[in-house]
DRENVO-759528 format. One record per atom (N, C-alpha, C, O): residue in one letter; x, z, y. Coordinates in pm, whole numbers, plus 50000, padded with zeros to 5 digits. Layout:
N
aXZY;...
//
This chain:
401
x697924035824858;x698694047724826;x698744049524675;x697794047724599;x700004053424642;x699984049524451;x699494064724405;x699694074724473;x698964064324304;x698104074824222;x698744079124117;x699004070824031;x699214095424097;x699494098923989;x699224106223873;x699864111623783;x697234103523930;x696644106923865;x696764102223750;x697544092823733;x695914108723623;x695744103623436;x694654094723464;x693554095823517;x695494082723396;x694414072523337;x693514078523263;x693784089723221;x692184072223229;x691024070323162;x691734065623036;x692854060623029;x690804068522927;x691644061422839;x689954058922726;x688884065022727;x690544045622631;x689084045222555;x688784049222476;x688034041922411;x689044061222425;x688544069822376;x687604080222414;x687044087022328;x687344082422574;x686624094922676;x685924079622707;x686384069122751;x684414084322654;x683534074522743;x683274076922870;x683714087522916;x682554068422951;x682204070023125;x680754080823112;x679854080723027;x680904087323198;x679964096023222;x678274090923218;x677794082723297;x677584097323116;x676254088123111;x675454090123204;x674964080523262;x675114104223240;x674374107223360;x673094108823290;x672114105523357;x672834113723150;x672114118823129;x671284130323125;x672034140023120;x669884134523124;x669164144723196;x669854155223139;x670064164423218;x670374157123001;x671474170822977;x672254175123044;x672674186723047;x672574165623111;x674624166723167;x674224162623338;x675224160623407;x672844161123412;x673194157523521;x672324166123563;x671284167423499;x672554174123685;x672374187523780;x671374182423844;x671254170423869;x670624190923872;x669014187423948;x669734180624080;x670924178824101;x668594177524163;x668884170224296;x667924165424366;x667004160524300;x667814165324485;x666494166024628;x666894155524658;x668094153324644;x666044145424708;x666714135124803;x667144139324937;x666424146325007;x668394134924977;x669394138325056;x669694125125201;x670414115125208;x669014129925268;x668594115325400;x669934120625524;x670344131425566;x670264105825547;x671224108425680;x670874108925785;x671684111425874;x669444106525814;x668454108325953;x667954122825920;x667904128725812;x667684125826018;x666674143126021;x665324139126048;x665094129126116;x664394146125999;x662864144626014;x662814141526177;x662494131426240;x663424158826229;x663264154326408;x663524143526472;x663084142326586;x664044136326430;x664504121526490;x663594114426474;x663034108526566;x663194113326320;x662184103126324;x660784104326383;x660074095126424;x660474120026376;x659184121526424;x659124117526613;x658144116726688;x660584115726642;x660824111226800;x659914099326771;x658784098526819;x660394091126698;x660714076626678;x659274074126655;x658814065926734;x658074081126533;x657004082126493;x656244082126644;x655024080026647;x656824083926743;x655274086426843;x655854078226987;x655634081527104;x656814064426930;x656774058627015;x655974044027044;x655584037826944;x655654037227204;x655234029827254;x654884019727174;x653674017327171;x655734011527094;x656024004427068;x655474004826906;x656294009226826;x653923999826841;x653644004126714;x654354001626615;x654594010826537;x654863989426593;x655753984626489;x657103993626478;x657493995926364;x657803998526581;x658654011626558;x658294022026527;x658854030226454;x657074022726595;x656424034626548;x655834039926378;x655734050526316;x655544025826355;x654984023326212;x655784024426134;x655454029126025;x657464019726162;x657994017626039;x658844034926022;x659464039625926;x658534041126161;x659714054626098;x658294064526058;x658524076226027;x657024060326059;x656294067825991;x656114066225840;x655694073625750;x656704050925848;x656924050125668;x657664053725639;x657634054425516;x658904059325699;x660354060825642;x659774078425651;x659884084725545;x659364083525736;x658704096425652;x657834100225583;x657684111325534;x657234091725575;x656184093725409;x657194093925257;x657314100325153;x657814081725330;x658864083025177;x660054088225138;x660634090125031;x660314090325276;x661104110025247;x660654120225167;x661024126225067;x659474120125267;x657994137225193;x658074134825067;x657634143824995;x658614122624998;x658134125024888;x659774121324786;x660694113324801;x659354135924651;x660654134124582;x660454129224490;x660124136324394;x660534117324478;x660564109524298;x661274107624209;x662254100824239;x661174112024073;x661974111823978;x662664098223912;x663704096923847;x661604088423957;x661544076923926;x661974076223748;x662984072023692;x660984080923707;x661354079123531;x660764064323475;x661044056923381;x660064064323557;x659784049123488;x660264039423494;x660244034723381;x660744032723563;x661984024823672;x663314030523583;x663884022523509;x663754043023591;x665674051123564;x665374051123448;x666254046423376;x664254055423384;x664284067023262;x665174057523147;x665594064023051;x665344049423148;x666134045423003;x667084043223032;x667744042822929;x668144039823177;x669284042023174;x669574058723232;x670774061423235;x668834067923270;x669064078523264;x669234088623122;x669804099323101;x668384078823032;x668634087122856;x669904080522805;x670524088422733;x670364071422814;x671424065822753;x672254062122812;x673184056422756;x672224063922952;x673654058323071;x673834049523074;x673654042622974;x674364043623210;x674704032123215;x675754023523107;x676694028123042;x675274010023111;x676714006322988;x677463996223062;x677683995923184;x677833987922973;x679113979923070;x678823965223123;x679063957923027;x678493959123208;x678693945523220;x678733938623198;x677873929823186;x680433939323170;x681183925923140;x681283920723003;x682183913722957;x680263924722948;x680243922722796;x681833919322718;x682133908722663;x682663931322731;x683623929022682;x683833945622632;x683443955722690;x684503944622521;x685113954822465;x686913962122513;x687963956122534;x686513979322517;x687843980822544;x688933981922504;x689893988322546;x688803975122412;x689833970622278;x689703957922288;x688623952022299;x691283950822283;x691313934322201;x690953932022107;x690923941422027;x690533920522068;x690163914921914;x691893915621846;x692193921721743;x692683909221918;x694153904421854;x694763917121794;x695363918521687;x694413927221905;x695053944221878;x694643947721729;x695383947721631;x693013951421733;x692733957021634;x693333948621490;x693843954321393;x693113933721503;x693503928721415;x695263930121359;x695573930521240;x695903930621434;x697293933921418;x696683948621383;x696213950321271;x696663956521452;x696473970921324;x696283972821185;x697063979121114;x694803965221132;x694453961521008;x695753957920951;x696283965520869;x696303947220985;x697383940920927;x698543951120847;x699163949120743;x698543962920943;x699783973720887;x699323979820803;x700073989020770;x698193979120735;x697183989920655;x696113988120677;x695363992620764;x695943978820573;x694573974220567;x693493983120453;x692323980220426;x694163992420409;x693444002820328;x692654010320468;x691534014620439;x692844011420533;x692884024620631;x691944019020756;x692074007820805;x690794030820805;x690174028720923;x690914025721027;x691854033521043;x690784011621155;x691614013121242;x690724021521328;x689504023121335;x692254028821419;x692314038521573;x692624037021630;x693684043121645;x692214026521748;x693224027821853;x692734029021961;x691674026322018;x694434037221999;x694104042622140;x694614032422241;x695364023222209;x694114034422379;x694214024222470;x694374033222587;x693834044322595;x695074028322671;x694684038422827;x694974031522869;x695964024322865;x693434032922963;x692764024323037;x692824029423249;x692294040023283;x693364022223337;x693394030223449;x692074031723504;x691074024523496;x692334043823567;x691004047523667;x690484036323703;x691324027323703;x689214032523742;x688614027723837;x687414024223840;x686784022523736;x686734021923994;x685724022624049;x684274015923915;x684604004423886;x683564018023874;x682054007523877;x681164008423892;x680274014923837;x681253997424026;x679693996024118;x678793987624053;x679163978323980;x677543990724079;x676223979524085;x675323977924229;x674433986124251;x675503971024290;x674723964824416;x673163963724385;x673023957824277;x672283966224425;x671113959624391;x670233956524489;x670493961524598;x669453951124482;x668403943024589;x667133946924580;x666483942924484;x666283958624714;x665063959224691;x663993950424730;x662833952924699;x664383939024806;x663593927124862;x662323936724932;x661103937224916;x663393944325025;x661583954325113;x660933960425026;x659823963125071;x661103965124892;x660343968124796;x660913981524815;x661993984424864;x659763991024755;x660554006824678;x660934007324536;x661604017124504;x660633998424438;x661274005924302;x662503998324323;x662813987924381;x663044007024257;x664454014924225;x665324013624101;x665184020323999;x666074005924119;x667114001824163;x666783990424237;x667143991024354;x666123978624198;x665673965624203;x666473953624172;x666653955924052;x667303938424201;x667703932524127;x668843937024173;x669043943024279;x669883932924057;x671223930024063;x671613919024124;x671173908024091;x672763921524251;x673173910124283;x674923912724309;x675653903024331;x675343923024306;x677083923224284;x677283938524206;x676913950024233;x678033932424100;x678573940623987;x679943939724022;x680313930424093;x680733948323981;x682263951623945;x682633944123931;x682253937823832;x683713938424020;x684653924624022;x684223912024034;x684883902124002;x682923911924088;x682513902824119;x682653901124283;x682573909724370;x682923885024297;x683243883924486;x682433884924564;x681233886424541;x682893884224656;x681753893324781;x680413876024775;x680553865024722;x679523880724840;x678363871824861;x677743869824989;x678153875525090;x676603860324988;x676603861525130;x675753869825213;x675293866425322;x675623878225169;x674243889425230;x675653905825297;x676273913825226;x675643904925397;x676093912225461;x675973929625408;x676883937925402;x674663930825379;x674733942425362;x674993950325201;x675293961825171;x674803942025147;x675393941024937;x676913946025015;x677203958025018;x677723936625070;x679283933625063;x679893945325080;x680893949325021;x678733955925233;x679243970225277;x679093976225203;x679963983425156;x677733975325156;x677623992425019;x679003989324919;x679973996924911;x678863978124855;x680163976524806;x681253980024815;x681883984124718;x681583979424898;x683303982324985;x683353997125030;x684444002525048;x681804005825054;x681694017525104;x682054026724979;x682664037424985;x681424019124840;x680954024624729;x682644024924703;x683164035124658;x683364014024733;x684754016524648;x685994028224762;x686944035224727;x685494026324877;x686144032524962;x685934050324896;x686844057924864;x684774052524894;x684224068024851;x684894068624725;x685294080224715;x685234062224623;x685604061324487;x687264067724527;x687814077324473;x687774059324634;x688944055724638;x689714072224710;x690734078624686;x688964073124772;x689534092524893;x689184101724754;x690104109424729;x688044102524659;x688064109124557;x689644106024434;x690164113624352;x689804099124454;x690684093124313;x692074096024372;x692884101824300;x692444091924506;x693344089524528;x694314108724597;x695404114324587;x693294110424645;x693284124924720;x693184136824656;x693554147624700;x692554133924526;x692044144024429;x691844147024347;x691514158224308;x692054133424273;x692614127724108;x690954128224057;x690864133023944;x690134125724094;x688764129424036;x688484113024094;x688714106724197;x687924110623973;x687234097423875;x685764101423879;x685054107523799;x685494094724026;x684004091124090;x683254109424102;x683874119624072;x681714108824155;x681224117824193;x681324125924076;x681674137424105;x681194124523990;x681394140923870;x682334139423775;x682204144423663;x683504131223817;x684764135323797;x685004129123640;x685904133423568;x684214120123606;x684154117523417;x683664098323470;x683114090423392;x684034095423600;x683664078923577;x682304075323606;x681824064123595;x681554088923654;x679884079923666;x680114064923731;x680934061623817;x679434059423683;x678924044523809;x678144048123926;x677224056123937;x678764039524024;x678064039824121;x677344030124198;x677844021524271;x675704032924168;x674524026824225;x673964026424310;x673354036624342;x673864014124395;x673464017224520;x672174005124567;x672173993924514;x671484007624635;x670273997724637;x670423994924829;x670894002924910;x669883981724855;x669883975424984;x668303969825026;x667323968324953;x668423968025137;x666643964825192;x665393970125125;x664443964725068;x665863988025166;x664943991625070;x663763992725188;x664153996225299;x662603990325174;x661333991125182;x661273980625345;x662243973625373;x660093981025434;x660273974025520;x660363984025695;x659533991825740;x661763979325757;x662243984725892;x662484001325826;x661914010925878;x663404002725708;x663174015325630;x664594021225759;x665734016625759;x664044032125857;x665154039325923;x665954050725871;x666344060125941;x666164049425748;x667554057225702;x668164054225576;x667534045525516;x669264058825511;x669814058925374;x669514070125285;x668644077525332;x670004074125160;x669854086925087;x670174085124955;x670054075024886;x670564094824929;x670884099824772;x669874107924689;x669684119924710;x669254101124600;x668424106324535;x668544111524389;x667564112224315;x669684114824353;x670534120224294;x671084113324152;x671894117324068;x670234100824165;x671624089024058;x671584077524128;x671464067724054;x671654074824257;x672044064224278;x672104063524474;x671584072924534;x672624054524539;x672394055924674;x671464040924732;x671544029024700;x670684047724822;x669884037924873;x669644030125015;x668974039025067;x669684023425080;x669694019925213;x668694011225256;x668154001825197;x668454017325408;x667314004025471;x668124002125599;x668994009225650;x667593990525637;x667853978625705;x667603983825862;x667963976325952;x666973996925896;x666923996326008;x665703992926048;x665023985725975;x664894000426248;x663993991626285;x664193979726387;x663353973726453;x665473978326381;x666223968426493;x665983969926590;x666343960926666;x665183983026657;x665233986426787;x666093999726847;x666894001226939;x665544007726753;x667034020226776;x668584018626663;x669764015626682;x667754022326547;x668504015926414;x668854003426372;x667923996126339;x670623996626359;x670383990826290;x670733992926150;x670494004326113;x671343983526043;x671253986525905;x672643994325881;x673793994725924;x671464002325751;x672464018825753;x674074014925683;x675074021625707;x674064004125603;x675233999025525;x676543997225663;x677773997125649;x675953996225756;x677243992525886;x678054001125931;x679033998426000;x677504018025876;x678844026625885;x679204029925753;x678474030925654;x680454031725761;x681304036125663;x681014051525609;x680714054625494;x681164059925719;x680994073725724;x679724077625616;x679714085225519;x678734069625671;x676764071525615;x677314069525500;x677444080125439;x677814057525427;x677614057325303;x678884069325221;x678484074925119;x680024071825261;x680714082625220;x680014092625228;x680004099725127;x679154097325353;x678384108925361;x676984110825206;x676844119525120;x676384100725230;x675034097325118;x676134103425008;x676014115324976;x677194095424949;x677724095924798;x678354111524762;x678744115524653;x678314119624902;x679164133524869;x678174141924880;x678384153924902;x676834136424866;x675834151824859;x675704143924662;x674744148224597;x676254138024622;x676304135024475;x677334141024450;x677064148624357;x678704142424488;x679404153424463;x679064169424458;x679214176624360;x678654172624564;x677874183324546;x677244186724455;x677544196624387;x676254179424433;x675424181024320;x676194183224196;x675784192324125;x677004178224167;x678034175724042;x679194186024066;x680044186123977;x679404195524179;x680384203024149;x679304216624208;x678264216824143;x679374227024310;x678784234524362;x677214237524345;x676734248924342;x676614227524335;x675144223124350;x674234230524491;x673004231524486;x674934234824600;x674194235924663;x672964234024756;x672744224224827;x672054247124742;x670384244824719;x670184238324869;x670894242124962;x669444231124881;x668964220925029;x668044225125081;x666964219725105;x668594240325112;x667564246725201;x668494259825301;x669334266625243;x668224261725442;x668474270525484;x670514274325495;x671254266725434;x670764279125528;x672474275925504;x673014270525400;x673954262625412;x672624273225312;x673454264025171;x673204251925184;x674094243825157;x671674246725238;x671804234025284;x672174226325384;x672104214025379;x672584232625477;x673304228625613;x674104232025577;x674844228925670;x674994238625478;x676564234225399;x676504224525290;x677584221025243;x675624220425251;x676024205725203;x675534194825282;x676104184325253;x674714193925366;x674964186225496;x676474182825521;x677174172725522;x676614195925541;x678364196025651;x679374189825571;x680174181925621;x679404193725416;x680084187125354;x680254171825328;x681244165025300;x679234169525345;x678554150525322;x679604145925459;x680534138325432;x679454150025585;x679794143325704;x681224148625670;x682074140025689;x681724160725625;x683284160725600;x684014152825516;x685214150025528;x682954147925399;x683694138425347;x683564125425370;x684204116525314;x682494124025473;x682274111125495;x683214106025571;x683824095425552;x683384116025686;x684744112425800;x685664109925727;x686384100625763;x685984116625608;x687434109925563;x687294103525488;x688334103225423;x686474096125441;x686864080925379;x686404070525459;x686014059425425;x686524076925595;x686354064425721;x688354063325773;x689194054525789;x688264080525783;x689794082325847;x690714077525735;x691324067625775;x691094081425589;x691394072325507;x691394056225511;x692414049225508;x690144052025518;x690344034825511;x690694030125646;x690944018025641;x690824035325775;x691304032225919;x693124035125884;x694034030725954;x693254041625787;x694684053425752;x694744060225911;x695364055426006;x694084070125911;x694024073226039;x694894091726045;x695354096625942;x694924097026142;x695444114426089;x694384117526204;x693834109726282;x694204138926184;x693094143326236;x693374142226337;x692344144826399;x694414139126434;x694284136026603;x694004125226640;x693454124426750;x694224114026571;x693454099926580;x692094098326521;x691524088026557;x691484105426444;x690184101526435;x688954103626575;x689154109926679;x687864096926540;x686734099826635;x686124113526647;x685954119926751;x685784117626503;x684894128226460;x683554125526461;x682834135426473;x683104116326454;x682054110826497;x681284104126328;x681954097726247;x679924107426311;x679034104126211;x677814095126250;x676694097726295;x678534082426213;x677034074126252;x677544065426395;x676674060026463;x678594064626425;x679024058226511;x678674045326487;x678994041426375;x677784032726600;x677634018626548;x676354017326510;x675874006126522;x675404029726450;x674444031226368;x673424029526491;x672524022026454;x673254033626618;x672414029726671;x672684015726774;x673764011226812;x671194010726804;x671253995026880;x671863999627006;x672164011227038;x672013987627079;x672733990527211;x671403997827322;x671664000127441;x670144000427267;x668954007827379;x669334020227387;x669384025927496;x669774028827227;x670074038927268;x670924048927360;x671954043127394;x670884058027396;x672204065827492;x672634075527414;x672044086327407;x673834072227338;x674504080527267;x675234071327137;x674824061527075;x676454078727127;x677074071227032;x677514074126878;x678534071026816;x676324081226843;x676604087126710;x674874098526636;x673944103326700;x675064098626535;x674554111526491;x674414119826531;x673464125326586;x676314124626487;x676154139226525;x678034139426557;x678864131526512;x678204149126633;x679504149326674;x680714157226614;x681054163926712;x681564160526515;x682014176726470;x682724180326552;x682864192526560;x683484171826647;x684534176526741;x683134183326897;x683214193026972;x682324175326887;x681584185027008;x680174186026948;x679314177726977;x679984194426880;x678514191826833;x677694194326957;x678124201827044;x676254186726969;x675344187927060;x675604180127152;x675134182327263;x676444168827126;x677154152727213;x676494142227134;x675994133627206;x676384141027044;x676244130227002;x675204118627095;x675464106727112;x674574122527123;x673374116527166;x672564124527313;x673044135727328;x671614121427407;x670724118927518;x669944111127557;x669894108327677;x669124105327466;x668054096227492;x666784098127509;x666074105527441;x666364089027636;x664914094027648;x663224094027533;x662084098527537;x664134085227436;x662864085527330;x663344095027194;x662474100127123;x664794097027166;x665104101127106;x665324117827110;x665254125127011;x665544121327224;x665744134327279;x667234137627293;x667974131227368;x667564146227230;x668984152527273;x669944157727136;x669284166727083;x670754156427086;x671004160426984;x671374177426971;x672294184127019;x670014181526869;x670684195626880;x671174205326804;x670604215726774;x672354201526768;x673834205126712;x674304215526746;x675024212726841;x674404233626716;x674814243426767;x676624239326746;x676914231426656;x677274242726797;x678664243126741;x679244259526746;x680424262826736;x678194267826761;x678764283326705;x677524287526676;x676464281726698;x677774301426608;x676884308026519;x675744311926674;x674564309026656;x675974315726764;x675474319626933;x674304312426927;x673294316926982;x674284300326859;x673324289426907;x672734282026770;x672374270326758;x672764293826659;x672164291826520;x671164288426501;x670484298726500;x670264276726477;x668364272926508;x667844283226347;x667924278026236;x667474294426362;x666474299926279;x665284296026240;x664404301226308;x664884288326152;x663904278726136;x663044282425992;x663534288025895;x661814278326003;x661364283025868;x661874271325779;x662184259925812;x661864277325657;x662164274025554;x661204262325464;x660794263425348;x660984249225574;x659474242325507;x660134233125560;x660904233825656;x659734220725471;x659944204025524;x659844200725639;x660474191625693;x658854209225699;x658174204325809;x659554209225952;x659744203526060;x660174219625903;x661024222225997;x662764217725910;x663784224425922;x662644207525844;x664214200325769;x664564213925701;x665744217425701;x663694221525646;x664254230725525;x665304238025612;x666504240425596;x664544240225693;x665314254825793;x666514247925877;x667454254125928;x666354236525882;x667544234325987;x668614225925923;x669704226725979;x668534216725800;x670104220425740;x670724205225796;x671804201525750;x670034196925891;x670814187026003;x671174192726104;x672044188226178;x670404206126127;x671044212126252;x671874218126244;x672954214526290;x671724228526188;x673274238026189;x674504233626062;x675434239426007;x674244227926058;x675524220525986;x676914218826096;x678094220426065;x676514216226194;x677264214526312;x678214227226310;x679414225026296;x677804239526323;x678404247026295;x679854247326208;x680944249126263;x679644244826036;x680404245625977;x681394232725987;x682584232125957;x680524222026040;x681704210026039;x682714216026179;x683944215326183;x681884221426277;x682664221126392;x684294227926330;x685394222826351;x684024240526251;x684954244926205;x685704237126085;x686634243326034;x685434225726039;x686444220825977;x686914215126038;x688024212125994;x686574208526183;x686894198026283;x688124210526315;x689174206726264;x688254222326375;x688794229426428;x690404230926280;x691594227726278;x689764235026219;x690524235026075;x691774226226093;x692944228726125;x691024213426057;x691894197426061;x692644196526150;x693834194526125;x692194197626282;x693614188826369;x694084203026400;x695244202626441;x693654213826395;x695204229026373;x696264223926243;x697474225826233;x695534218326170;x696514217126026;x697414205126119;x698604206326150;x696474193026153;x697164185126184;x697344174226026;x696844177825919;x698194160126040;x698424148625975;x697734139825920;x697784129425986;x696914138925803;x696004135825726;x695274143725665;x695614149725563;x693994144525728;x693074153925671;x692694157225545;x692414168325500;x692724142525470;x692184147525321;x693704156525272;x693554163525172;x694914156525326;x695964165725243;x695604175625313;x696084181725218;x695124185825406;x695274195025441;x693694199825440;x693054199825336;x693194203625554;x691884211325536;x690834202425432;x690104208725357;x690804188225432;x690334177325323;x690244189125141;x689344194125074;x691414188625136;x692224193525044;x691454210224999;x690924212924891;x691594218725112;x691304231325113;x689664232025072;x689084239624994;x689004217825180;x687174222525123;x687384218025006;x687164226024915;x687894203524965;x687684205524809;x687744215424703;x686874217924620;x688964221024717;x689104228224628;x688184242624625;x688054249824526;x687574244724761;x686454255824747;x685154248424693;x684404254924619;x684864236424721;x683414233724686;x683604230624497;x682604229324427;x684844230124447;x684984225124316;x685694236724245;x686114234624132;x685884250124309;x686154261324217;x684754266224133;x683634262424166;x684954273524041;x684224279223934;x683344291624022;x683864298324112;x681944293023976;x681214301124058;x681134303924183;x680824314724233;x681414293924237;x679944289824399;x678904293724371;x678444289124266;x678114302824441;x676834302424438;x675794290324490;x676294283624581;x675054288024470;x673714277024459;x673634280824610;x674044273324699;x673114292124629;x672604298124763;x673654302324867;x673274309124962;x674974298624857;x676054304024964;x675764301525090;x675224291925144;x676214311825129;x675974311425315;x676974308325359;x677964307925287;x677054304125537;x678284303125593;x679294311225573;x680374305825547;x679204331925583;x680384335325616;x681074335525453;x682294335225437;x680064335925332;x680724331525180;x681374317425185;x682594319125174;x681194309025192;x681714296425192;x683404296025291;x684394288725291;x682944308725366;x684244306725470;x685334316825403;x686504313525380;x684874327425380;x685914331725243;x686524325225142;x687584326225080;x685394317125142;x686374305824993;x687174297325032;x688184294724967;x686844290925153;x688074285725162;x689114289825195;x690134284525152;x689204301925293;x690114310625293;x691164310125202;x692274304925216;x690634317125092;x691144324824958;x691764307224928;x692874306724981;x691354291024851;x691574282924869;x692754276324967;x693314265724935;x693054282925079;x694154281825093;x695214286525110;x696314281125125;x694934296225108;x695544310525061;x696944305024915;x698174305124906;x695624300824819;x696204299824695;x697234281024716;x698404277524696;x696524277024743;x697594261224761;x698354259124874;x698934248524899;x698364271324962;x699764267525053;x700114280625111;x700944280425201;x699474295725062;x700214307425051;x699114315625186;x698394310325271;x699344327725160;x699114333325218;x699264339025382;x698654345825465;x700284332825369;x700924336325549;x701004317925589;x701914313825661;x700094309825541;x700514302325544;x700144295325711;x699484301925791;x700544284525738;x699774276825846;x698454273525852;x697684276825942;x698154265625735;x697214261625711;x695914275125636;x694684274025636;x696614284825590;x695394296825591;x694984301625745;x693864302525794;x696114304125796;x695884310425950;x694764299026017;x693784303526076;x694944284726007;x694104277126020;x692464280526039;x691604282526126;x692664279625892;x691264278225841;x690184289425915;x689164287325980;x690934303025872;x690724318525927;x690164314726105;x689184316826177;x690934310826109;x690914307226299;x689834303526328;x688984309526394;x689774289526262;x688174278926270;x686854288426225;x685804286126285;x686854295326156;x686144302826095;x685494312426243;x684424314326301;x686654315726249;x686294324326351;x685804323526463;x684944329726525;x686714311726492;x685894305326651;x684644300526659;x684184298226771;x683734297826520;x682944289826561;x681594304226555;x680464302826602;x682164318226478;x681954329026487;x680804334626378;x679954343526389;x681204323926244;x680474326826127;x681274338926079;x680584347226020;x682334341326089;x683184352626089;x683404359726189;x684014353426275;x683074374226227;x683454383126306;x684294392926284;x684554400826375;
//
């Protein structure tokens, strides 16, 4: 789809992602504690073992300064050891006036740059490089997906919304593979995305959906536009947001519209033992799943069936895998009322609420549902279809009374 968005140009460097300019951030997991603690107390020790490692190294939030800290002070730089200027250019400049400093400007088009990296079962972070920007695919299956996931997420931002990667100025995007050993989930730890391989008995490797890795890269949006806090509704609205944008840079790269999609997060993600075919569901929350080791997925899809939870790790920071269901259900409801392609219509509408000026940190459902309201209100009118929409979804799922 052609873009009429503004080129980059070389004069605006790429976003450094330095500790001045980059917004705090929690690590952000596509599994829920409850799942794993299923997984933690089963039969089988080696499954059992490995999702008790994968929650130890959840519990814990690392800054990783020792490992980041020097491309976090000075940002990432470039690769390809090439300059964004010709040698021939500048030199023809000199030539017209050679008294005079050369300037030149260049515009340069948008686009994606990834770094792949390899934890060899290891935890530090990033670990090696093995596919950079424009480099061809290789033979390790799971490098090739983050890759293609990393440009797909680049691509529903750029193309849908004119915004140049997660904070809108070109960050790079980093992503790490085989991280630690039978590691059962992915996450965003707020400069880079990370994935494990799965315990090959429920899980396999997290790089195999599309959705997970769109989902992981949009709680980095978040962070970079809204910043909402990962606790208690504000964090089961950036949950909801992750799986809203994750679905559409699945429904995007399928070119799919909201009556042809699945609705489905994590579809593929579990082995063929499990009973259930997903995460989590937005079109039926509390479907996704029924398994006897896993339990039941429990997804309210109205406010009726809200899990009130304390506010501690120990209960996912009040819920925010659970009731997320909620607010997606209502964008699910949103979307196929709008109808066509989601990222132009309700797509369209959350953006522009999660990327207006003064969001609160702490917004609740029925605030967040005003904004988008008002959001579409303003980009397709007030009596519009798509406001009556939104209003509707809102309502049905009964965060609005």
């Amino acid at each position: 789809m052609p873009s009429t968005a503004p080129s980059r140009t070389a004069g605006s460097a790429r976003s450094s992602g330095s500790p001045g300019s980059r917004p705090l951030a929690t690590r952000c997991t596509i599994l829920p504690p409850y799942l794993l603690r299923r997984i933690a107390a089963d039969d089988d020790p080696r499954v059992a073992e490995a999702a008790q490692r994968t929650l130890a190294q959840d519990a814990t939030v690392r800054e990783r300064r020792t490992v980041m800290g020097e491309r976090a002070t000075r940002g990432p730089r470039r690769t390809d050891g090439r300059g964004l200027v010709p040698p021939d250019l500048r030199q023809r400049a000199r030539a017209l006036d050679p008294g005079r400093p050369t300037v030149v400007t260049v515009t340069l088009p948008a686009a994606p740059e990834r770094s792949i990296h390899d934890a060899r079962h290891g935890v530090a972070l990033p670990g090696i490089l093995v596919r950079s920007e424009g480099v061809d695919p290789v033979k390790d299956t799971a490098v090739n997906e983050a890759y293609d996931g990393l440009g797909a997420t680049w691509d529903l931002l750029w193309t849908a919304y004119s915004r140049d990667s997660l904070d809108g100025k070109g960050l790079p995007l980093v992503a790490t593979v085989h991280y630690d050993e039978r590691y059962d989930n992915a996450f965003w730890d707020g400069t880079q995305m990370v994935f494990g391989d799965g315990d090959g008995v429920y899980f396999d490797g997290f790089t195999s959906c599309l959705d997970v890795i769109g989902h992981e890269l949009a709680h980095g949006l978040t962070q970079y536009t809204a910043g909402l806090t990962y606790v208690a509704q504000s964090g089961a609205l950036n949950e909801s947001i992750s799986d809203v944008f994750g679905s559409m840079v699945k429904q995007m790269k399928l070119n799919q519209t909201a009556a042809e999609a699945d609705w489905l997060i994590g579809a593929g993600l579990f082995t063929n033992r499990v009973k259930g075919v997903a995460l989590r569901s937005m079109k039926a929350p509390g479907t996704a799943y029924d398994d006897p080791a896993l339990g039941r997925d429990p997804q309210p899809a109205t406010m009726d069936d809200f899990a009130d939870l304390p506010h501690d790790s120990d209960h996912d920071n009040g819920g925010v895998h659970t009731n997320s269901g909620i607010p997606n259900h209502a964008f699910y409801l949103a979307a196929t009322a709008i109808g066509g392609r989601t990222w132009e219509g309700a797509g369209r509408i959350w953006y522009d609420a999660l990327t207006a000026k003064g969001v609160p940190k702490d917004s609740d459902f029925a605030g967040f549902a005003r904004r988008t309201i008002k959001a579409a209100e303003r980009r397709f009118g007030a009596k519009s279809s798509e406001a009556s929409a939104v209003t509707n979804a809102w309502y049905a799922v009964k965060v609005l009374t």
